[in-house]
TIKOLVEX-894746 format. One record per residue (C-alpha): z, y, x. Coordinates in Angstrom, 3 decimals. Example, Ala and Ser with C-alpha at 12.3 -4.5 7.8 and 13.67 -1.06 7.14 Angstrom:
2
        w        v        u
    7.800   -4.500   12.300
    7.140   -1.060   13.670
END
This chain:
389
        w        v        u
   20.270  -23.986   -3.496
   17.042  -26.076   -2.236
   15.136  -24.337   -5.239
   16.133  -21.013   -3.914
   15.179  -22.282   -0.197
   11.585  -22.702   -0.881
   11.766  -19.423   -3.418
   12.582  -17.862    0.388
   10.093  -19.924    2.665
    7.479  -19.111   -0.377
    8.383  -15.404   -0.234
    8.287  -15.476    3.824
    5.004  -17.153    3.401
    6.075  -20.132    5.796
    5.340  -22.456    3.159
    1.355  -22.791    2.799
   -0.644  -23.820   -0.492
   -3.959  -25.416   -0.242
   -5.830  -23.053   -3.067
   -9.114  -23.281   -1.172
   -9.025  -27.149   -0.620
   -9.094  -27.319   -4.738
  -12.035  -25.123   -6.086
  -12.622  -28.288   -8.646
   -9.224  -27.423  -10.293
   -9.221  -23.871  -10.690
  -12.750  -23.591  -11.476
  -12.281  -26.467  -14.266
   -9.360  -24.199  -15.444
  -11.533  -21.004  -15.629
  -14.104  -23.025  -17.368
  -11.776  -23.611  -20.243
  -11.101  -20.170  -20.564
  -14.275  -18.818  -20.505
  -15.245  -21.346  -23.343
  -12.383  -20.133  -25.294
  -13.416  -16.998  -24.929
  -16.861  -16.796  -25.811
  -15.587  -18.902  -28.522
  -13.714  -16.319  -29.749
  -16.605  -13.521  -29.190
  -19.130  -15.622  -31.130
  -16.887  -16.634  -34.147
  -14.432  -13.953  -34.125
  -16.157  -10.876  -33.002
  -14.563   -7.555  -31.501
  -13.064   -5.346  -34.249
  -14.614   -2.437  -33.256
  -12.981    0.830  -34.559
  -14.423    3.743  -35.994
  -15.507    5.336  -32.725
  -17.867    2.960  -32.465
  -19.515    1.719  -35.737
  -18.670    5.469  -37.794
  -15.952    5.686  -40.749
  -13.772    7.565  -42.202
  -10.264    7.748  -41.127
   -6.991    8.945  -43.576
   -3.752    9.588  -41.989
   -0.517   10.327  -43.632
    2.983    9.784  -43.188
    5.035    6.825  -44.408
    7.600    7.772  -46.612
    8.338    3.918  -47.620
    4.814    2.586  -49.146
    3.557   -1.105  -49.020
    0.301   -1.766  -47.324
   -0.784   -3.063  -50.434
    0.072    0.331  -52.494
   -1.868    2.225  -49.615
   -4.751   -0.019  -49.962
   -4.415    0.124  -53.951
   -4.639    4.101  -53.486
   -7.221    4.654  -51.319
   -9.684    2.152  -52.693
   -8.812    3.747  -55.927
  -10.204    6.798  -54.986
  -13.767    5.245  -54.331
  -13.824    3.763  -50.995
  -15.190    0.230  -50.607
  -13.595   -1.207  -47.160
   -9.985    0.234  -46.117
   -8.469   -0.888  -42.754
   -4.528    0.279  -43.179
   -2.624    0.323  -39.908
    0.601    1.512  -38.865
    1.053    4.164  -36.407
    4.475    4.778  -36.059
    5.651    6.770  -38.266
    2.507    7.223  -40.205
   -0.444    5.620  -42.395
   -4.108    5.123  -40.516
   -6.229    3.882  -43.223
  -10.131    3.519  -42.209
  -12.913    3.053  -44.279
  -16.544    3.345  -44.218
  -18.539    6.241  -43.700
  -18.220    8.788  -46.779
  -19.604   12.150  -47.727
  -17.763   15.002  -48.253
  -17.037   14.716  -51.897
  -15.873   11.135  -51.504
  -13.700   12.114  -49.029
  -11.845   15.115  -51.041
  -11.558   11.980  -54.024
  -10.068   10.037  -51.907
   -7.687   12.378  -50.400
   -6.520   13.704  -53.968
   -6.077   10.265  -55.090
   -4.063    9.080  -51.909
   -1.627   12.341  -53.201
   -1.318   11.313  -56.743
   -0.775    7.760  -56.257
    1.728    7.768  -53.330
    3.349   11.458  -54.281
    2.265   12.635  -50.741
    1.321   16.508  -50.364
   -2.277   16.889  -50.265
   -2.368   18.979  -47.169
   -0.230   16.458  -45.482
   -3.064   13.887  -45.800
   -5.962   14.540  -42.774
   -8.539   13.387  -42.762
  -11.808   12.286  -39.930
  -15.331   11.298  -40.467
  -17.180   10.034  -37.568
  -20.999    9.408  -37.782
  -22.243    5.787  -36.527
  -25.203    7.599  -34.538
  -21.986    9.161  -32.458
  -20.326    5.611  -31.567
  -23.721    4.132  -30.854
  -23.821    7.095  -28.361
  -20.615    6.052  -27.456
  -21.521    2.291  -27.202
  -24.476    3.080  -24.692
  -22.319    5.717  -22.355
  -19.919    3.331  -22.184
  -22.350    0.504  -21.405
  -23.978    2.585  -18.691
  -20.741    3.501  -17.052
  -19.770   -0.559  -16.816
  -23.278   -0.742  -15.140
  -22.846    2.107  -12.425
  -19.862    0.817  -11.650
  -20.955   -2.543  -10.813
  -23.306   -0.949   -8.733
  -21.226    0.984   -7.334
  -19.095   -1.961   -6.512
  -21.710   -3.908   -5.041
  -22.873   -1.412   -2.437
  -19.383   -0.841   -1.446
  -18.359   -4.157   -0.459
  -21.722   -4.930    0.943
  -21.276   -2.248    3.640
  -17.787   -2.587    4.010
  -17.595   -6.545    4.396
  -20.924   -8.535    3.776
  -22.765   -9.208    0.192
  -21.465  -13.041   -0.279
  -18.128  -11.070   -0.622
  -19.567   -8.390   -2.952
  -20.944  -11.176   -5.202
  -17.506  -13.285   -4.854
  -15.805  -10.124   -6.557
  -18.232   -8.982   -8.659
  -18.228  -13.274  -10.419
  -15.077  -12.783  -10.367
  -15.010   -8.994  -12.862
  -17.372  -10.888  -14.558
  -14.717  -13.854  -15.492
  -12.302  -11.180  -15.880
  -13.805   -9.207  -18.487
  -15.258  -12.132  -20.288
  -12.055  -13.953  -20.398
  -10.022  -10.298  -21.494
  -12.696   -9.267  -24.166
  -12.367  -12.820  -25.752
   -8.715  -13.103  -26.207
   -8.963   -9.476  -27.582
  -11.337  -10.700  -30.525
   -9.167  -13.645  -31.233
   -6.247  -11.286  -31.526
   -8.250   -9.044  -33.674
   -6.920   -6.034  -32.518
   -9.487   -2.976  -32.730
  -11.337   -1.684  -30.609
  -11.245    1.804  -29.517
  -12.092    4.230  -26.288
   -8.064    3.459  -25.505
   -9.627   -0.028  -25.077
  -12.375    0.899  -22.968
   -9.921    3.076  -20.593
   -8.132   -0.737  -20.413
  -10.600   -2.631  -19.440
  -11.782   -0.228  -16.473
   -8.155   -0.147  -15.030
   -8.530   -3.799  -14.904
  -11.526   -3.718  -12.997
  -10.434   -1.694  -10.720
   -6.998   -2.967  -10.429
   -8.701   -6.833  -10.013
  -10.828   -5.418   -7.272
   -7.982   -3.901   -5.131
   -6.467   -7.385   -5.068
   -9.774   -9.241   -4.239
  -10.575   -6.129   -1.229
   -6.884   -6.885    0.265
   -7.396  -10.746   -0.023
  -10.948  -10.686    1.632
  -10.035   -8.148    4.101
   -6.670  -10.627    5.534
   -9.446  -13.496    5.406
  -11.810  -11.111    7.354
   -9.193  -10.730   10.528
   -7.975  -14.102   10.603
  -11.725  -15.672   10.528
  -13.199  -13.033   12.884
  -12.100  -14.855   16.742
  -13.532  -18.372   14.996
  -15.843  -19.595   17.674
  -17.794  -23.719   18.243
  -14.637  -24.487   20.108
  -11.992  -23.729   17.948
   -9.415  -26.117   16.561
   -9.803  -25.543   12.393
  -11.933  -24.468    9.842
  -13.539  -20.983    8.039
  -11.668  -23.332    5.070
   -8.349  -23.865    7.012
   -8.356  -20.056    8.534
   -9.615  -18.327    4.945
   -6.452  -20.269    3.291
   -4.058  -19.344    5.843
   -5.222  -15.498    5.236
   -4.621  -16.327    1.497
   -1.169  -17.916    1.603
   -0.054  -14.881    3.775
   -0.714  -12.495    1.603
   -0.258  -14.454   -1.301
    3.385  -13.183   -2.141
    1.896   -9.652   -1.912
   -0.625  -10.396   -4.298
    2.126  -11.370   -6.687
    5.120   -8.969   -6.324
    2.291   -6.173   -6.938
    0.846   -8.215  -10.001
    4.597   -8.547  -11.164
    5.759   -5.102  -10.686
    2.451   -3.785  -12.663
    2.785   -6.509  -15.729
    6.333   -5.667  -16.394
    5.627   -1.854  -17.591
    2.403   -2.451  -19.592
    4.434   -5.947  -21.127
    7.226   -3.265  -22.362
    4.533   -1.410  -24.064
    2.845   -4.098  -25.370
    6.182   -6.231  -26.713
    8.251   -3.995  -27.464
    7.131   -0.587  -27.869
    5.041   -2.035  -30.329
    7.355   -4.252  -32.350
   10.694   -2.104  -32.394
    9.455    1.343  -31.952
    6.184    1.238  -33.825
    3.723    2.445  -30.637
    0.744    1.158  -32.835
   -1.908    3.144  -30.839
   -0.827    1.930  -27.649
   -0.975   -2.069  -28.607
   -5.408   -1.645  -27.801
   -4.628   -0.463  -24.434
   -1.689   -2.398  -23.652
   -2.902   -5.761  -24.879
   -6.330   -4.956  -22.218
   -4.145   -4.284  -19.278
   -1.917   -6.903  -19.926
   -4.615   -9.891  -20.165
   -6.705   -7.770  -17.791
   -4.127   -8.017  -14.970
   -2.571  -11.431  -15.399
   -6.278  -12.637  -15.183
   -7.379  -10.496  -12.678
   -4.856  -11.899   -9.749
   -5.630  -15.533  -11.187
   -9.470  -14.801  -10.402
   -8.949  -12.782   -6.900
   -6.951  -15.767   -5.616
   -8.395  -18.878   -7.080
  -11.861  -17.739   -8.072
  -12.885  -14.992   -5.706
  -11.869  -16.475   -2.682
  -13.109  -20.163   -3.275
  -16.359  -19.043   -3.729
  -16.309  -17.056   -1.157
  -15.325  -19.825    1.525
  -18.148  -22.546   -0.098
  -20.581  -19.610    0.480
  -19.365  -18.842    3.890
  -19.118  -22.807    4.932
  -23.317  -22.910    4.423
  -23.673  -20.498    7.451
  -24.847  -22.675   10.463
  -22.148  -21.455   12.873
  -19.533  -22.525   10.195
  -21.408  -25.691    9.642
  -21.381  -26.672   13.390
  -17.272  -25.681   13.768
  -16.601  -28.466   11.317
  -19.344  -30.732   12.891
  -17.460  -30.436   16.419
  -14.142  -30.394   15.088
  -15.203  -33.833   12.771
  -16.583  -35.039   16.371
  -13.506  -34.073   18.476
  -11.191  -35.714   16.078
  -13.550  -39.027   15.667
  -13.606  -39.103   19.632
   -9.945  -38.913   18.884
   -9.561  -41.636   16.720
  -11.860  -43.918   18.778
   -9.206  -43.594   21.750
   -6.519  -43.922   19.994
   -7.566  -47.342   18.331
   -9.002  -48.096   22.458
   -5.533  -47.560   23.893
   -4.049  -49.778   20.789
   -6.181  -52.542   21.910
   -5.661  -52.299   25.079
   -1.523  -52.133   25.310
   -2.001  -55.131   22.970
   -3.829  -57.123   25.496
   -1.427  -56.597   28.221
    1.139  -57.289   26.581
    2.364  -60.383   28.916
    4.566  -59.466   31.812
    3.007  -60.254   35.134
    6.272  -61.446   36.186
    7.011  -63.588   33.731
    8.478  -66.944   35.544
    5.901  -69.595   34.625
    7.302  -73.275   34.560
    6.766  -75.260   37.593
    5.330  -78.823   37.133
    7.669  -81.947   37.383
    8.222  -83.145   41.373
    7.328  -86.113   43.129
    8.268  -87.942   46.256
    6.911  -86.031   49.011
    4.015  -87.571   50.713
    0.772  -86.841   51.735
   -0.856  -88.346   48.993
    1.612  -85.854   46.950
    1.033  -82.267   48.583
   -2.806  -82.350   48.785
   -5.255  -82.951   45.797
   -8.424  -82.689   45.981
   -9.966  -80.634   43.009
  -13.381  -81.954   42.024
  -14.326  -78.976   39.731
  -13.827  -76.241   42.624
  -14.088  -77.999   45.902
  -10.904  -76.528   46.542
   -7.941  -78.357   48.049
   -4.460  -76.917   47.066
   -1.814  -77.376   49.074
    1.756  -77.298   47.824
    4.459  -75.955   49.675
    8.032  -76.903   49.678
   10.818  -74.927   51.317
   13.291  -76.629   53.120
   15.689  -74.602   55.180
   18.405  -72.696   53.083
   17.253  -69.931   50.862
   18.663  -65.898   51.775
   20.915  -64.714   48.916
   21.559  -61.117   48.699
   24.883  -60.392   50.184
   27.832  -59.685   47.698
   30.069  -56.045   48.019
   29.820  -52.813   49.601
   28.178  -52.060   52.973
   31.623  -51.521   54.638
   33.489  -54.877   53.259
   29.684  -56.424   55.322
   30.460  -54.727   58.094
   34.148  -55.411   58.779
   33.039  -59.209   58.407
END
């Protein structure tokens, strides 16, 4: 029951998390990542598939074969370097770039050797100068975007926004294209589809994010009470369950794909595109919160108005203190009750000698006074029992 009461405060955004006040952490965290990803684009390399480097591609159905017998049959018929995949219900075997004849040995020995109709067996020859085209349209589309991008958010909000997003695509793509070479899954324009919905889905969620922190920062004037930190987190906790129901409800779909479709129904040519979005999106909301907007706040906190909000507000709360610890001293020093009784020195026999002294210090002479007659006690009961008296 108390986990499910902060699930509810957390979902009604009453409860507030300090993700600016930590940029140390989550930076440190997408440090890691990064490092494990370059890692894995250095060492590893992308797999990139026949679109892109040229090849020739064999597909046939699967009436039962081994990988190894499919391998066995197409190298037999000449080729050098045979990818064999499984697309559902069918072979995809690439290989490297082959001329025609090779191609018609290959196919006749893929028939012989696995007893599959010759006709049934298509084939596809792609030339490398085509996926270097490829390669360079798709690197100048990446590019135009990011322009694109850029000029956008510097119109519609201000450029240290644009260039909190556009680090924060960077560390997306980075971190997506790494874990995609480690899983050595190829590469093909499916992928390329991938990684621009992720781009475009990571910048929705940073847009929504900096436009809350835009409206909640906007009245911030010398006198007010917190922060361009304090007001740019409270922007980000409110619309930080939004943020993840929208993540959630998008990773679910694409995780079905990518799980499932690919293990129990054999969706083969999906698993590039699904494995993109998948990392792409989990990624993207981790940068858009914890990236994105961190770096957007230190940025912001370097403008002088900023810097002189948390100067007065460190002033008004020192000025604070300092009265605080005056007040403290000062209810400690008069502490003694003014009406304390104070004892009264021992008596002596009347006299004169007794009831003056002469003080020698002061020059003053105090004189003692003793009553005599009887002393007026408060009468006892009610006003009418001291009146019938």
């Amino acid at each position: 029951m108390a986990f499910r009461a902060v699930l509810a405060r957390v979902y009604r955004g009453e409860v507030s998390a300090d993700i600016v006040g930590k940029p140390k952490l989550w930076y440190s965290i997408s440090g890691l990542l990064l490092v494990f990803s370059i890692a894995g684009l250095l060492f590893q390399g992308l797999n990139l598939g026949v679109e892109f480097k040229g090849g020739s591609v064999f597909t046939f159905g699967n009436s039962g074969q081994s990988i190894e017998q499919v391998r066995g049959a197409v190298t037999g018929g000449g080729a050098h370097q045979a990818i064999v995949q499984q697309a559902g219900g069918d072979w995809r075997v690439t290989t490297e770039s082959l001329p025609s004849q090779k191609v018609t040995e290959v196919k006749e020995n893929i028939a012989k050797e696995l007893n599959v109709p010759a006709d049934k067996v298509s084939t596809q020859v792609v030339g490398a100068s085509w996926g270097g085209e490829i390669s360079n349209k798709a690197w100048q589309a990446l590019i135009v975007f990011m322009i694109l991008i850029i000029a956008y958010l510097s119109v519609a909000f201000e450029w240290r926004m644009a260039l909190a997003a556009i680090v924060a695509l960077v560390h997306d793509l980075v971190i997506t294209a790494g874990i995609y070479a480690w899983s050595g899954f190829e590469v093909t324009p499916a992928t390329l589809l991938g990684f621009l919905t992720i781009l475009g889905y990571s910048l929705y969620d940073a847009v929504v994010v900096f436009d809350m922190i835009k409206e909640v920062t906007k009245p911030l004037t010398p006198t007010s009470k917190i922060t361009y930190s304090e007001a740019a987190n409270q922007a980000l906790s409110s619309t930080l369950v939004r943020s993840l129901n929208t993540s959630l409800v998008a990773i679910l779909p694409v995780a079905a794909i990518l799980f499932i479709g690919t293990t129990l129904f054999g969706a083969g040519t999906l698993k590039d595109l699904s494995l993109s979005l998948f990392v792409g999106m989990i990624v993207g909301t981790y940068s858009s919160i914890c990236v994105a907007t961190p770096l957007l706040v230190q940025l912001k906190e370097r403008e002088p108005k900023y810097v002189q909000l948390r100067q007065n507000i460190a002033r008004r709360e020192a000025s604070g203190k300092r009265q605080g610890r005056l007040a403290k001293a000062t209810g400690a020093g008069e502490g003694t009750e003014p009406d304390a009784p104070v004892a009264e020195p021992a008596t002596t026999p009347a006299g004169p000698a007794a009831d003056e002294r002469d003080d020698a210090a002061s020059g003053v002479t105090v004189r003692k006074v003793v009553q005599t007659g009887p002393r007026q006690q408060p009468k006892r009961g009610t006003r009418t029992q001291r009146r019938g008296k």
